[in-house]
Backbone as ProteinMPNN parsed JSONL, in Angstrom:
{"seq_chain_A": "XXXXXXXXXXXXXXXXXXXXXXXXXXXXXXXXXXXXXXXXXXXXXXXXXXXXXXXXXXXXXXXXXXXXXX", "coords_chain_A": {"N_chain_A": [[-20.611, -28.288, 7.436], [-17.554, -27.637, 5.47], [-16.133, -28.974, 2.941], [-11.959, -29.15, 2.911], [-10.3, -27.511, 1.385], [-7.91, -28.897, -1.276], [-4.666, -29.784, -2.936], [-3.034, -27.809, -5.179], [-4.067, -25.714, -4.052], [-4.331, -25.28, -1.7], [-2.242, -24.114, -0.722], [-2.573, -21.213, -1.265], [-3.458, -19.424, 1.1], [-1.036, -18.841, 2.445], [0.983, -18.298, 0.553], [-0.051, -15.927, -0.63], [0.121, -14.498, 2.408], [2.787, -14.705, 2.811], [4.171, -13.267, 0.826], [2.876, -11.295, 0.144], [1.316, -10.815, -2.119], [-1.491, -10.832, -3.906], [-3.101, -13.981, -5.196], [-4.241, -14.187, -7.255], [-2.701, -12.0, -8.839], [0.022, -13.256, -9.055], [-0.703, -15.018, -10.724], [-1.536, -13.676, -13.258], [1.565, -13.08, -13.657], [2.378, -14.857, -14.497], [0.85, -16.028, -16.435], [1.968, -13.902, -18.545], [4.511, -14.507, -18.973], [7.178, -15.091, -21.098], [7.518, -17.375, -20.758], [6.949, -21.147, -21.194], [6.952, -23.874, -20.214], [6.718, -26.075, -17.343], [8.635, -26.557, -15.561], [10.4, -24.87, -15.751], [8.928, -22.459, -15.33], [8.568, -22.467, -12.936], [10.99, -22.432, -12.187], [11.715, -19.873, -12.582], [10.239, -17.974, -10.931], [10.912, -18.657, -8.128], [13.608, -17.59, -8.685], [13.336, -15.091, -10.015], [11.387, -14.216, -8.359], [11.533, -14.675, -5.696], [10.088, -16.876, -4.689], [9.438, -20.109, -3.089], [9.815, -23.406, -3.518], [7.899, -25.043, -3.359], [5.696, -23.06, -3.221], [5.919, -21.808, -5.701], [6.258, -24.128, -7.656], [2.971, -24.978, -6.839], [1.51, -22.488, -7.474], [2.114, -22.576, -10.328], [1.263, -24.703, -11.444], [-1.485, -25.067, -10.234], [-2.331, -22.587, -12.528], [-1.833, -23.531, -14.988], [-3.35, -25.644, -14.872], [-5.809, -24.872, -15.05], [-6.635, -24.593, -17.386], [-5.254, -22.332, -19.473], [-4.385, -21.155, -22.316], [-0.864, -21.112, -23.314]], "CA_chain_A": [[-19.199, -28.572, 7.349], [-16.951, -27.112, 4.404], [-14.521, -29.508, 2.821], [-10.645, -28.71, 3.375], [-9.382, -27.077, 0.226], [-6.804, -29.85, -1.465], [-3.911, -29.576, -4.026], [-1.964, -26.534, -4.944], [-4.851, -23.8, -4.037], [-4.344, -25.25, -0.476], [-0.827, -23.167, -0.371], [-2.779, -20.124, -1.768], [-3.613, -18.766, 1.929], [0.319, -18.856, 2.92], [1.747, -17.547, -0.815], [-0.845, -14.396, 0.063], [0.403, -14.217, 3.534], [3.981, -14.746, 2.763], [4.622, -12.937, -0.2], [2.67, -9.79, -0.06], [0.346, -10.184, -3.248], [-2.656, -11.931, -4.112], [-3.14, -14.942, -6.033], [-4.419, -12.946, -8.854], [-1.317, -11.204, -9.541], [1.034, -14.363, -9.141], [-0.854, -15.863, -12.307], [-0.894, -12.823, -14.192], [2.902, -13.016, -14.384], [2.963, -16.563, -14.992], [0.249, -16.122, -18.197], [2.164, -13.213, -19.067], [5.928, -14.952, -19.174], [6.787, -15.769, -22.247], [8.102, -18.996, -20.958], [5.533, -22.246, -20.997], [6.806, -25.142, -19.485], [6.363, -26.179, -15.894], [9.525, -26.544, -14.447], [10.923, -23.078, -16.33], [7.785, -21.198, -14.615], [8.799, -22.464, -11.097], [12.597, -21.839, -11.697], [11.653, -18.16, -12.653], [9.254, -17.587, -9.849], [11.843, -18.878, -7.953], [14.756, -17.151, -9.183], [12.999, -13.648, -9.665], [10.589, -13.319, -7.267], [11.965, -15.25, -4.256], [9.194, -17.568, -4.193], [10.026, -21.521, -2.679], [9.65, -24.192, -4.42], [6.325, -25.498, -3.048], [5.041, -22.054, -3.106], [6.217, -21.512, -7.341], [4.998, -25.118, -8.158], [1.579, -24.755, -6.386], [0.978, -21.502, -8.425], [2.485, -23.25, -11.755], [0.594, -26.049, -11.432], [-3.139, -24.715, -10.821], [-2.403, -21.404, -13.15], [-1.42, -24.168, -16.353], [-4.327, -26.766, -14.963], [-6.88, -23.658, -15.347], [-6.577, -24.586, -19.162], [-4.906, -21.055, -20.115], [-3.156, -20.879, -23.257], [0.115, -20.734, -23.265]], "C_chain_A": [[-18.727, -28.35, 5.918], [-15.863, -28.516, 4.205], [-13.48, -28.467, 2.537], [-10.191, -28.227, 1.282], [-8.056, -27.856, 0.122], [-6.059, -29.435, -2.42], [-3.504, -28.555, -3.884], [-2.722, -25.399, -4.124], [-4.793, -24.597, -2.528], [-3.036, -24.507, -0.46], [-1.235, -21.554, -0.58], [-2.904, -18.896, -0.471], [-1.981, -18.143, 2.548], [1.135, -17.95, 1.831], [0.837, -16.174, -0.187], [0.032, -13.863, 1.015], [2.383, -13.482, 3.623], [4.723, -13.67, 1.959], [3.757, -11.713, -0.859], [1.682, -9.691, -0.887], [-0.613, -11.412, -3.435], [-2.597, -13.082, -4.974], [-2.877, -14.956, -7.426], [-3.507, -12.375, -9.54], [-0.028, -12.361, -9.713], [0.469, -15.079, -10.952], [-1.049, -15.122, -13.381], [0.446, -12.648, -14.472], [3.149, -13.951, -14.951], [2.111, -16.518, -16.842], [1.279, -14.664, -18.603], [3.852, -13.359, -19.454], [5.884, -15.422, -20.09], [7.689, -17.291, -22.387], [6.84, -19.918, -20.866], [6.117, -23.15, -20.59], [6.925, -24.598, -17.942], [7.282, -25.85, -15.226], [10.434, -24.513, -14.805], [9.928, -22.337, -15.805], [8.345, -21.467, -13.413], [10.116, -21.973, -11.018], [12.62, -20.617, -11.634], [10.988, -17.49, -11.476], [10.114, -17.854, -8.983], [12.629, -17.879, -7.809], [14.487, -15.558, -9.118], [11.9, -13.156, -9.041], [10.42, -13.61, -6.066], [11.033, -16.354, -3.639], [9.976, -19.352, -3.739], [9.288, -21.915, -3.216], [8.439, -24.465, -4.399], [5.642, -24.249, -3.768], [4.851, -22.085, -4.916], [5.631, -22.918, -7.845], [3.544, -25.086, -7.536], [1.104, -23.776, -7.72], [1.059, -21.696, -10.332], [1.312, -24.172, -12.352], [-0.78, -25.556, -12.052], [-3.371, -23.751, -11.599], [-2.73, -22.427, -14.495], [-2.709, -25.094, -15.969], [-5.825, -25.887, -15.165], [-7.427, -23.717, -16.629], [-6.466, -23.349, -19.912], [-4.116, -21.282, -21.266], [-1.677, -20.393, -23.215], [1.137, -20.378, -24.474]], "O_chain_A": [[-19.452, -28.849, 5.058], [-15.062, -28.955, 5.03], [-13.704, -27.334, 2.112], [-9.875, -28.919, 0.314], [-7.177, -27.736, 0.975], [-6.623, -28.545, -3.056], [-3.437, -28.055, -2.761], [-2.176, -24.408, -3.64], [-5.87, -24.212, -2.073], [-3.084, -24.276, 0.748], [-0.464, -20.678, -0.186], [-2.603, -17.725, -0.703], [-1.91, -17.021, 3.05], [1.841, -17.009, 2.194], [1.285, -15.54, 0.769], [0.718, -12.888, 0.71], [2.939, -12.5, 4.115], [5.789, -13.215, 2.374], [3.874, -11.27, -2.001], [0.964, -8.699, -0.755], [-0.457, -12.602, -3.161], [-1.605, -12.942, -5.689], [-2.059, -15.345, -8.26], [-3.523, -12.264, -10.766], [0.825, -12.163, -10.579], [1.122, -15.443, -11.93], [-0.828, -15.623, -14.484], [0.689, -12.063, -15.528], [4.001, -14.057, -15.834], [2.566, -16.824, -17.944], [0.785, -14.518, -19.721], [4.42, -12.491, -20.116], [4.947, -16.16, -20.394], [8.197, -17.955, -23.291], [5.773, -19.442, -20.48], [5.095, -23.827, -20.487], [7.105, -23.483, -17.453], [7.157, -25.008, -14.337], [10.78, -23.515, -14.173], [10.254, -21.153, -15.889], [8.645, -20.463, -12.767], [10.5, -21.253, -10.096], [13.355, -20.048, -10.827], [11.351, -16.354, -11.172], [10.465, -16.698, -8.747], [12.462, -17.168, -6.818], [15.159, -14.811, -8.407], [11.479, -12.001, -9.094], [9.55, -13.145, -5.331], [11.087, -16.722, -2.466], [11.087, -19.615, -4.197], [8.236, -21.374, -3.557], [7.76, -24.177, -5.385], [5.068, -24.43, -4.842], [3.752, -22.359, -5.397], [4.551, -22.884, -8.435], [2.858, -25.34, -8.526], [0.503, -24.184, -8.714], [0.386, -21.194, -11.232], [0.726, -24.221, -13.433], [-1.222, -25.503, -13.2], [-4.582, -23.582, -11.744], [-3.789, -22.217, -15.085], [-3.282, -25.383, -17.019], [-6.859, -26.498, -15.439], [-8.426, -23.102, -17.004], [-7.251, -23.098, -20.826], [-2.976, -21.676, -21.022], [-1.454, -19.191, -23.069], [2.26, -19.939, -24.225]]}, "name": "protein", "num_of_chains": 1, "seq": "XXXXXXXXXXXXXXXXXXXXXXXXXXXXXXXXXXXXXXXXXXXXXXXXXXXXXXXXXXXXXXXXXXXXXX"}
């Protein structure tokens, strides 16, 4: 028995599904924006790439909890 994948990377199968591109490429834009806070990454993700809210915080979240430099 596998445990259930919890927290944001449980939305990661649906953002894929939904939204055409892999994971991988969602957090390459996010390290590559030259914005850094949280809620300014989700409004942009958001705003220019049609993502919903859940969907843009999920990817915010575990991209910045990864411990990437920003």
């Amino acid at each position: 028995m596998t445990d259930a994948v919890k927290g944001p990377a449980s939305y990661f199968p649906s953002i894929e599904k939904k939204y055409g591109r892999p994971v991988s490429e969602w957090k390459e834009l996010i390290l590559s924006s030259p914005l850094t806070k949280h809620m300014e990454l989700v409004n942009w993700l958001k705003a220019e790439h049609g993502l919903g809210h859940g969907h843009a915080n999920a990817l915010v979240a575990h991209t910045l909890a990864e411990g990437h430099d920003k």
